[in-house]
Each structure stands twice: as structure tokens, then as C-alpha cells.
C-alpha positions as CSV (number, residue, x, y, z in Angstrom):
1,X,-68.2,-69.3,-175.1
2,X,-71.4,-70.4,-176.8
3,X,-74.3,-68.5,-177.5
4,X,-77.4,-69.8,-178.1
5,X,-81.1,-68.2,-178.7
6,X,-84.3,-69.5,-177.4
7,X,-87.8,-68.4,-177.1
8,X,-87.9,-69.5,-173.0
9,X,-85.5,-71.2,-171.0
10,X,-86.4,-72.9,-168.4
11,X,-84.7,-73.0,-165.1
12,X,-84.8,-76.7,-163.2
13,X,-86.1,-80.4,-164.4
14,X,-88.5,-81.6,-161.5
15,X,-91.6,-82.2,-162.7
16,X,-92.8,-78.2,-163.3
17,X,-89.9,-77.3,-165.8
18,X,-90.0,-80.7,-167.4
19,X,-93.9,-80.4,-167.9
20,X,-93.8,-76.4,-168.7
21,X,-90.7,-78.2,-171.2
22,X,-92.8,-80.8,-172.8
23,X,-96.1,-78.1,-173.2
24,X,-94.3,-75.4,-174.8
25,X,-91.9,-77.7,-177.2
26,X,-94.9,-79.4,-178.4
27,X,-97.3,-76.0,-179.3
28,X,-94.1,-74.9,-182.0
29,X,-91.7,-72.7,-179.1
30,X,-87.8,-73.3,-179.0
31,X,-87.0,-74.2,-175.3
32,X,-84.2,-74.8,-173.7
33,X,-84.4,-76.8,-169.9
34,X,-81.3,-76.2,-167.6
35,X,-80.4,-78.8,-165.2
36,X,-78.1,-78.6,-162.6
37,X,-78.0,-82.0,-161.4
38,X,-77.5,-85.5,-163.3
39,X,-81.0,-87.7,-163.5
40,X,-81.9,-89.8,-161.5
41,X,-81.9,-87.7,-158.4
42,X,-83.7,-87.9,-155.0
43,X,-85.1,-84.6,-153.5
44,X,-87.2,-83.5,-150.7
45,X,-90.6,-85.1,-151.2
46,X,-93.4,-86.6,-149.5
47,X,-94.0,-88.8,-153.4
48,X,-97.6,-88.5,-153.4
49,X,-99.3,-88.4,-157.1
50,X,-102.8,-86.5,-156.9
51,X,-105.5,-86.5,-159.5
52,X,-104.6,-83.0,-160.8
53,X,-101.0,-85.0,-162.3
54,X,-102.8,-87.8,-163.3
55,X,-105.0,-85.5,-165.4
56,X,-102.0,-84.5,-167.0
57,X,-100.7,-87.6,-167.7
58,X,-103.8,-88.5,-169.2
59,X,-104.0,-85.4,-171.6
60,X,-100.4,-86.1,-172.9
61,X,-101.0,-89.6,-173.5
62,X,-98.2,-90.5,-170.6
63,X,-100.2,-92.1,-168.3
64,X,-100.0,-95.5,-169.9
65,X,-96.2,-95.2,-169.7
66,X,-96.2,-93.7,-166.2
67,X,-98.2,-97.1,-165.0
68,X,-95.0,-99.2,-166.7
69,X,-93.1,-97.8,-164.1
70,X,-94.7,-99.7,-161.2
71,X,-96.3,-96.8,-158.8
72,X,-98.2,-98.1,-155.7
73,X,-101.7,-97.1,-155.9
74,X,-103.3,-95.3,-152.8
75,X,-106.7,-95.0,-152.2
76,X,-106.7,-94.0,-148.6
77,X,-105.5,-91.2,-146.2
78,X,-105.2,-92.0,-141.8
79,X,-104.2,-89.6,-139.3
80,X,-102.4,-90.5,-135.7
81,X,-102.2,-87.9,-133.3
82,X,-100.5,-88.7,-130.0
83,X,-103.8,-88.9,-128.2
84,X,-104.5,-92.2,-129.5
85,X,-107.4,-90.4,-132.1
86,X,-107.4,-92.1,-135.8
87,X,-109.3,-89.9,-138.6
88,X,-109.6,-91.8,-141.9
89,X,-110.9,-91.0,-145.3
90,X,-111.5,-92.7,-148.7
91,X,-110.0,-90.6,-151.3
92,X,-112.6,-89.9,-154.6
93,X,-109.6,-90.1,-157.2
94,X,-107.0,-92.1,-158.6
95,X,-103.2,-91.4,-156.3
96,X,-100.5,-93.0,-156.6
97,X,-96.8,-93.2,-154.7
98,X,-93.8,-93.0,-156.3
99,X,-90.1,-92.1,-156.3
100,X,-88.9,-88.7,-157.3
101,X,-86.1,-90.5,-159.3
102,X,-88.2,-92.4,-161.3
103,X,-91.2,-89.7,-162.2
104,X,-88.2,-86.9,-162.5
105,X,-86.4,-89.0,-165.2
106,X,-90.0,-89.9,-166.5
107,X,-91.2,-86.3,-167.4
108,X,-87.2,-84.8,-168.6
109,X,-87.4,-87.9,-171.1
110,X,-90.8,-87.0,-172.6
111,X,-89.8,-83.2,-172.6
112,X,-86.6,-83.5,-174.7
113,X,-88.9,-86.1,-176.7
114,X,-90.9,-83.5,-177.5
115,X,-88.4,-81.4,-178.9
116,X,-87.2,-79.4,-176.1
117,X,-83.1,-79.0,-175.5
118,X,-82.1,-80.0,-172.4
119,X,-78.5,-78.3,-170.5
120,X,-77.6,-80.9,-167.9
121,X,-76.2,-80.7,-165.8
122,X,-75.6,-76.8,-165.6
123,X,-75.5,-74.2,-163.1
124,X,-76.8,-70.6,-163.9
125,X,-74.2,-68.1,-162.8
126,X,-75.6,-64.5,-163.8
127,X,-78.7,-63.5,-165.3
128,X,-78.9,-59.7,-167.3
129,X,-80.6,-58.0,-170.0
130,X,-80.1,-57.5,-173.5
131,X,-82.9,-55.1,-174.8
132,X,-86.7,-56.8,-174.2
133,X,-84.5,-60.4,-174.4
134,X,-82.2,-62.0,-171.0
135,X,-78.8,-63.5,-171.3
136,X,-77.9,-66.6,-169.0
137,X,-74.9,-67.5,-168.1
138,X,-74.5,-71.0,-167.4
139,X,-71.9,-73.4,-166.0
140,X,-72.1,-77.2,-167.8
141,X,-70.2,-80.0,-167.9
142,X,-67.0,-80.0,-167.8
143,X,-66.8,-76.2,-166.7
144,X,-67.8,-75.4,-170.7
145,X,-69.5,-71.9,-170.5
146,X,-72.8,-71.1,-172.3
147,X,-74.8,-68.2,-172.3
148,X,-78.3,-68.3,-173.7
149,X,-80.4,-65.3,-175.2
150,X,-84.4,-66.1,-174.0
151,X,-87.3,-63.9,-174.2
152,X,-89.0,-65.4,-171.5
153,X,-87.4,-67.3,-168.4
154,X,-89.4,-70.1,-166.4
155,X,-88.1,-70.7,-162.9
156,X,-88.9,-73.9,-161.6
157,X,-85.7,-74.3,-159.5
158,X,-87.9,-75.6,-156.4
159,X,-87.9,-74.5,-152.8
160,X,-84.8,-72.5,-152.6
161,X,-81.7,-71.3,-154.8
162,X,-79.1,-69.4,-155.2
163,X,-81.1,-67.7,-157.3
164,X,-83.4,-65.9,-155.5
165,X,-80.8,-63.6,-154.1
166,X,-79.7,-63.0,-157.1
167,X,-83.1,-62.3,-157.9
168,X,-83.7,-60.1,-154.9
169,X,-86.4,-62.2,-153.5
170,X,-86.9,-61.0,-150.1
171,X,-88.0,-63.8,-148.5
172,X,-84.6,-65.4,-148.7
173,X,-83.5,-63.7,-145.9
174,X,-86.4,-64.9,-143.9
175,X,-85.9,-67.8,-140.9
176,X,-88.8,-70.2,-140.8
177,X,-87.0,-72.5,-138.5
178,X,-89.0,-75.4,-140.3
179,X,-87.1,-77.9,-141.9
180,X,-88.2,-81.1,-144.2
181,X,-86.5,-84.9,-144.6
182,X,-87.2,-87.9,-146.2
183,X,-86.1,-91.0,-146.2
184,X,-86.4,-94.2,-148.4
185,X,-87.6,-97.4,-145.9
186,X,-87.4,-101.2,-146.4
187,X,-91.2,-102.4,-145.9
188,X,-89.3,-104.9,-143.8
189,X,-88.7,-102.4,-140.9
190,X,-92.5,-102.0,-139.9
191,X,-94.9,-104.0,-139.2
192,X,-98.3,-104.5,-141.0
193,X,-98.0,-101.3,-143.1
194,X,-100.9,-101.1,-145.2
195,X,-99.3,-99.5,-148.6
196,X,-103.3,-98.7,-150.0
197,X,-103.0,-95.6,-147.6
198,X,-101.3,-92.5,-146.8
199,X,-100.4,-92.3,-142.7
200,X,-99.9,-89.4,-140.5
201,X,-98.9,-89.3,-137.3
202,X,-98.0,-86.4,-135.0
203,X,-95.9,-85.3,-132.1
204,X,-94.3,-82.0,-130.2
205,X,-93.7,-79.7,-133.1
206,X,-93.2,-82.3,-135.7
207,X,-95.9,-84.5,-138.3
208,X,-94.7,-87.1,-140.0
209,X,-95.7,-88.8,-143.0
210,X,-95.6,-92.8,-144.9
211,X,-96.6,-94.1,-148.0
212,X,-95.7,-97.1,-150.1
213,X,-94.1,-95.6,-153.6
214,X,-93.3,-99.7,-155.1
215,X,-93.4,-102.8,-153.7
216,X,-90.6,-102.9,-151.1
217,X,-90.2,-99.2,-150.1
218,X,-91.6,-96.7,-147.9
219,X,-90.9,-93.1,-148.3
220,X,-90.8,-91.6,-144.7
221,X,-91.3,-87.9,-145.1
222,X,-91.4,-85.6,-141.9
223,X,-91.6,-81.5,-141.1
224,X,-90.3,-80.5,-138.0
225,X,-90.6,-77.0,-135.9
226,X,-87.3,-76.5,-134.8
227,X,-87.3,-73.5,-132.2
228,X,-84.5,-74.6,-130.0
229,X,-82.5,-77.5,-130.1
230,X,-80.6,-79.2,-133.0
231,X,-82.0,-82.6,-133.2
232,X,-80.6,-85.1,-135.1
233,X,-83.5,-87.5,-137.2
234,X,-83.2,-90.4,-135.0
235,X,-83.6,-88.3,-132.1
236,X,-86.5,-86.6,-133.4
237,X,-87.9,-90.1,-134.8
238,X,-87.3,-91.7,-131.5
239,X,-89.0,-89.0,-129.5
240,X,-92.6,-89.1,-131.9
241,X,-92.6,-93.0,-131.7
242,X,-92.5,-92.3,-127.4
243,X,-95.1,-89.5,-128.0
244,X,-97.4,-91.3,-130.5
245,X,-98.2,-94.9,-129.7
246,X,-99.5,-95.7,-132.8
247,X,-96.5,-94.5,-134.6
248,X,-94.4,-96.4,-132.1
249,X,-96.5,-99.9,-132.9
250,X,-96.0,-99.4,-136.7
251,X,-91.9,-99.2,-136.1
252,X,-90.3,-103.0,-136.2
253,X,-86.9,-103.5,-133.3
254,X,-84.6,-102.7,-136.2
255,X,-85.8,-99.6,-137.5
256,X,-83.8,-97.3,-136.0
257,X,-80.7,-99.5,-137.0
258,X,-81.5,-99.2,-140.2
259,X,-82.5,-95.6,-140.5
260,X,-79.0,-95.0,-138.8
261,X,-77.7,-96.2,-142.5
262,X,-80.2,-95.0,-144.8
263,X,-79.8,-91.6,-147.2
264,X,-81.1,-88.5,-146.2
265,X,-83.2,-86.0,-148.1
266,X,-83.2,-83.0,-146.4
267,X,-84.1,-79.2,-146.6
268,X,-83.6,-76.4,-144.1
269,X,-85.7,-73.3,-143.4
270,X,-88.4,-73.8,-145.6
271,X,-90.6,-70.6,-146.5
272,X,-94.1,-71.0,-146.7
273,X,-95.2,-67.6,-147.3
274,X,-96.0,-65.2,-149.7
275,X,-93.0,-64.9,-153.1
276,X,-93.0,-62.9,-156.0
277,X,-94.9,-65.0,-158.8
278,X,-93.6,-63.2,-162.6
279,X,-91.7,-60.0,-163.0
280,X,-91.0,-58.4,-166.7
281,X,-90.7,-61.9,-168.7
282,X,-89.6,-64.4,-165.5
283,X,-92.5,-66.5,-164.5
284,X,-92.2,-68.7,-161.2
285,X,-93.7,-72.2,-161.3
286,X,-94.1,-75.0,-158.8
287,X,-92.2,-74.2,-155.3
288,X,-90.3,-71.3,-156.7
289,X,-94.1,-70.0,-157.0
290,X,-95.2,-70.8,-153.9
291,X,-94.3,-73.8,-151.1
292,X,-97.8,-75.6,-149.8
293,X,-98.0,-77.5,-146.6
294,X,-97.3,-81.3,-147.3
295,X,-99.6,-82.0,-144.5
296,X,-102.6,-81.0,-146.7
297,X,-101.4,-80.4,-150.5
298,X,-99.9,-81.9,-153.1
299,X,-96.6,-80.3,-153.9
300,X,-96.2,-82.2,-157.3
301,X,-99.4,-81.2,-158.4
302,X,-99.1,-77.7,-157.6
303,X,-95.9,-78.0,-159.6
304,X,-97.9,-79.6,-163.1
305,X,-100.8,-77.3,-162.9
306,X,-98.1,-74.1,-162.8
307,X,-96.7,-75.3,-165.5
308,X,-99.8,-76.2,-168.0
309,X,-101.1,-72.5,-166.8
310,X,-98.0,-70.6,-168.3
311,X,-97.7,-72.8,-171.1
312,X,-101.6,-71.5,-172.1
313,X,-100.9,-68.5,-171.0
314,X,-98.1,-67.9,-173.1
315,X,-99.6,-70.1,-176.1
316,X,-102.5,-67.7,-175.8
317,X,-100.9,-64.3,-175.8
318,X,-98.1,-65.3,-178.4
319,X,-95.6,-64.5,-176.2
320,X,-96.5,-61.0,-175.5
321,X,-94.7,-60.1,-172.3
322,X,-97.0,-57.5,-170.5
323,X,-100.2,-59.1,-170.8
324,X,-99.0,-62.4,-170.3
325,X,-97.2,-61.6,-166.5
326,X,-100.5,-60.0,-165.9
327,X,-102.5,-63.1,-166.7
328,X,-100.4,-65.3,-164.7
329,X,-100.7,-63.6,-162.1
330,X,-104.3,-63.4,-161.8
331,X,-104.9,-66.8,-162.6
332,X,-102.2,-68.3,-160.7
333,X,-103.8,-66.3,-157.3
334,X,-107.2,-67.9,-158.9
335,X,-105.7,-71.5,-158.7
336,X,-103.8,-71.7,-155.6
337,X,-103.7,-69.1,-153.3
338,X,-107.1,-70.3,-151.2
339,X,-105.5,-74.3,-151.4
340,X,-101.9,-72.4,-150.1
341,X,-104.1,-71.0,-147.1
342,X,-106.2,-73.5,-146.1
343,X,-102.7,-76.2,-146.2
344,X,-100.8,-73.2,-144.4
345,X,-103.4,-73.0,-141.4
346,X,-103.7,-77.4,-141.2
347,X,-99.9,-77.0,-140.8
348,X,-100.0,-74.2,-138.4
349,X,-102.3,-75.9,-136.2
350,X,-100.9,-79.5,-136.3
351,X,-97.9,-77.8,-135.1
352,X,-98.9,-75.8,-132.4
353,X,-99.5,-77.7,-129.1
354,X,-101.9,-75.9,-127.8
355,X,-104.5,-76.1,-130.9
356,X,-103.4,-79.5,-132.2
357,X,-105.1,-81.6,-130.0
358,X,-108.7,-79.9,-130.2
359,X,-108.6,-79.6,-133.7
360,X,-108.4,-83.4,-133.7
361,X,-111.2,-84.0,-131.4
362,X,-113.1,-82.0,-133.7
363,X,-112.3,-83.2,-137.1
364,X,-113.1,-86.7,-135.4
365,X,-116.8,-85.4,-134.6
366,X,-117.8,-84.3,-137.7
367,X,-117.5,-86.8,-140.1
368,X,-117.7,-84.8,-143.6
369,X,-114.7,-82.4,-142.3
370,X,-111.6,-84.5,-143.5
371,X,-112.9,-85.3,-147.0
372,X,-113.9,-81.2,-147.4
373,X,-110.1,-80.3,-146.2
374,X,-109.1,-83.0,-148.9
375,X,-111.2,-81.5,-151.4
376,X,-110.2,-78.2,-150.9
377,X,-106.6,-78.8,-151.2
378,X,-106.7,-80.4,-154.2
379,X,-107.0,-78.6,-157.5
């Protein structure tokens, strides 16, 4: 058994532990990131880069590095319901598509570069208390236990985890019956994809999303409502491109072939609601914080801002527990709640038959009401 001691561990290396990782190493704290999965990795993810990441970038001088990595740049945003309506909007900042893979590895690299110590991959298997201090106890390797002593814990595991029971979240016990999946898609299968934009299109109970994230690949991202059958992806797929025309035109003879063939990113009953946010020393960031609506928000920039707000938060309190979980919380209900409601009701909508259609026809009327719901999703 070792035993090791840390300021904060951190809990998950998508892009809110590895930033939180990289932030805190770099102001003086020891940190320690636990990964349970080997980079590179694909996950659940529409791969859409917002201005609020790009800001980040920027400020830690990784921006320059994150261009060397050959993201497509997006500059647009189009929206296909069945009815045949197209809304469009310019966006006013720079976004960008990429893989998970690539950005994941990109931000754990800079993090252990900036002096944090990185578990990977390793699997936490009890948390408890020692005094004001937590002990983890962790799975790595080659079944090797560790436990870690940590003032403070970060948990940035994502959507879901084992963990939440654990931690006697109550919303894991909740049924959304809404469920994610992405695929990775030749440029080869459709025809005359424009990769400057971000597309939507829309069907019974599902929305579906493209976007270029390099030169020959399209990340197909969709959220379905399932209330009663079991569908498989190519059925669901298959049913939007009879419903939506326009989704239909964009598909090439041999798509469904291929998407027959290609991995699958997938994740069941996702929770949109209200979670806890920090609790005597465990602070949630990113989508163990709080899920947004893909349709509207930017789940990877949801994820870096979380993370630069504990980091200052804990910078600026000197790791003083009480009034640190107290800042967080305020602020982080100051950041995102109103972004987390407007995205919730879009989604809500856009799956509802009934409202869908209208909401459509009156976006389409009034001009200025796409780039405000852009705005107003963004940080």
C-alpha cells in the first residue's frame, strides 16, 4: 500500500480536472489528477471549442500550441427542422472543432507540465475521512493499491460515476430516459458539408448535430428522447433523414453502410437537473457540476470556466475550507445557472412535438433572437 499526501486531488482528466490540474500546480499547490482511463480516449461529445476555452488557452499561453494540432475553425451555426425552416447565424468569436482525443491528451500534458502528478489510469474505490483531511483509495495499474491523504477533492469525473452513489447524490437514481451518441464520420459519406458551420437538424424526439473537427472527419453527435421503444442508431438515424429532408439531402448512398461500422460514443440517461455543487472540502466541476443542453451550450467550456473558478477560489482563500465551499457556490450559481436554464428550456422545447415547430417559425421571424440565445449561452 502507498500513501501519499496532497493538497487536492483531483478526480478525472477531461478538460475540467486537467485545467483545475494545470491552475492549481502552477500558483505553488501539490496536486495529484486521477485517471481512470489511458489517453487518448473518445467520450461523449458534440467537440465544439467556444470563446470562453479559447480565452483560456490564450491566458496560459496554450493557444499557439492548441492551433499545432490542426482544429477546424467554425464561424457559423444552421438549424433544420423537419418543416423545411433554416435559421442561421454568424457567430461574434473565434470556435473551433476538435477531437476529444486530441484536446484531452492536450490539456493532461500541460497539467503534469506544470507540475501536477498524474494517477493513470486508476479507479477510486472508497473515499473516507481522516480528521479535516480525506483518504482515497485508488485502484492503478496493475491492481497496485494507493491511498492518498487530500485536503480538498475536485470532482470532475463527468456526467456520471460510480461515484455519485457513493457520494449519495440523489439524482443518480433519477430516469431521464435521454440518452447521447457520437460518432466519428468520413467527410466522404455526405455531400457538400460545409465544415465553416455547425448544423442542426431535428426530428420526433431527437436533434442531431455535425461539425467538422479536422480535415477529413465529421463528429456526428445526437440526443434522443427515448420514452418507448429501444432504437438502435441507424434506426433512429434513418427515421430523422425520412422526417427531415434536409438532413436526408446532406446523407451520401453509403452512409448508413458505413455508420453500420463506425465506433460508438454513447451515454444513457443523462440528468440535466439540479446536483449538489461542493460539500465540506469536495468541489464539483464541469458535468459533475452540472450537465447543459448541447443544443444551446458549450459543455467544454462550462468544464474550463469550473475549473479557473475553484482554482481562484481556492488561490484566494488559501485553502480555507468553509469559506471557500461558500464562495463556490455563489459564484458558480452566478456563472451558470441562468446559461443551464435557458439551454435546458431550447432542449425541452426542440424535443417536444407540440412546441417545436412554432418555436421555429418564430425564431425564423425575428431576426436578432438566434444570436441573443447564442449570447446568452455562452459565458
Amino acid at each position: 500500500m502507498i500513501i501519499k499526501k496532497f493538497d487536492i486531488a483531483i478526480i478525472g482528466g477531461g478538460p475540467a480536472g486537467s485545467s483545475a490540474a494545470l491552475l492549481l500546480s502552477k500558483r505553488g499547490y501539490s496536486v495529484c489528477l486521477i485517471e481512470k482511463k489511458i489517453f487518448p480516449r473518445e467520450v461523449l461529445c458534440g467537440e465544439f471549442i467556444s470563446k470562453e476555452v479559447i480565452e483560456y488557452l490564450k491566458e496560459n499561453l496554450l493557444y499557439e500550441g492548441f492551433l499545432k494540432l490542426g482544429p477546424n475553425l467554425i464561424t457559423s451555426f444552421r438549424f433544420s427542422s423537419e418543416n423545411g425552416k433554416d435559421i442561421t447565424s454568424s457567430f461574434e468569436f473565434d470556435a473551433y472543432g476538435i477531437k476529444r482525443s486530441i484536446l484531452d491528451n492536450f490539456l493532461l500534458t500541460k497539467a503534469i507540465e506544470s507540475g501536477a502528478e498524474i494517477v493513470q489510469p486508476a479507479e477510486v474505490n472508497a473515499l473516507s475521512r481522516k480528521g479535516d483531511d480525506y483518504l482515497i483509495n485508488l485502484k492503478a495499474g496493475q491492481g497496485d493499491g494507493i491511498t492518498l491523504n487530500s485536503k480538498f477533492i475536485i470532482a470532475a469525473y463527468g456526467k456520471q460515476n460510480i461515484l455519485d452513489k457513493v457520494l449519495g447524490r440523489g439524482f443518480y437514481r433519477r430516469k431521464s430516459n435521454l440518452n447521447g451518441v457520437k460518432f466519428h464520420i468520413e467527410k466522404s459519406h455526405f455531400n457538400n458539408f460545409n465544415p465553416e458551420e455547425i448544423q442542426i437538424y431535428t426530428g420526433d424526439g431527437i436533434y442531431c448535430g455535425l461539425n467538422a473537427v479536422d480535415d477529413k472527419t465529421i463528429t456526428l453527435c445526437y440526443l434522443e428522447k427515448r420514452d418507448r421503444t429501444q432504437s438502435s442508431s441507424r434506426e433512429l438515424l434513418l427515421r430523422l433523414s425520412r422526417q427531415n429532408k434536409k438532413f436526408c439531402t446532406l446523407l451520401r448512398e453509403d452512409f448508413f453502410e458505413y455508420l453500420d461500422k463506425a465506433p460508438i460514443y454513447g451515454t444513457g440517461n443523462i440528468y440535466f437537473g439540479k446536483r449538489d455543487i461542493a460539500d465540506e472540502g469536495i468541489f464539483y466541476i464541469g458535468d459533475a457540476a452540472g450537465v447543459i443542453a448541447p443544443l444551446a451550450g458549450d459543455g467544454i467550456g462550462m468544464a474550463i470556466q469550473s475549473a479557473r473558478l475553484i482554482s481562484d477560489i481556492l488561490t484566494k482563500n488559501n485553502l480555507v475550507k468553509e469559506k471557500s465551499v461558500y464562495d463556490y457556490k455563489r459564484e458558480w450559481n452566478k456563472m451558470f445557472l441562468r446559461r443551464i436554464y435557458i439551454a435546458g428550456l431550447i432542449q425541452k422545447s426542440i424535443l417536444n412535438n407540440i412546441l417545436r415547430n412554432p418555436g421555429i417559425k418564430m425564431v425564423s421571424y425575428i431576426p436578432g433572437v438566434l444570436p441573443s440565445l447564442i449570447k446568452y449561452t455562452r459565458g
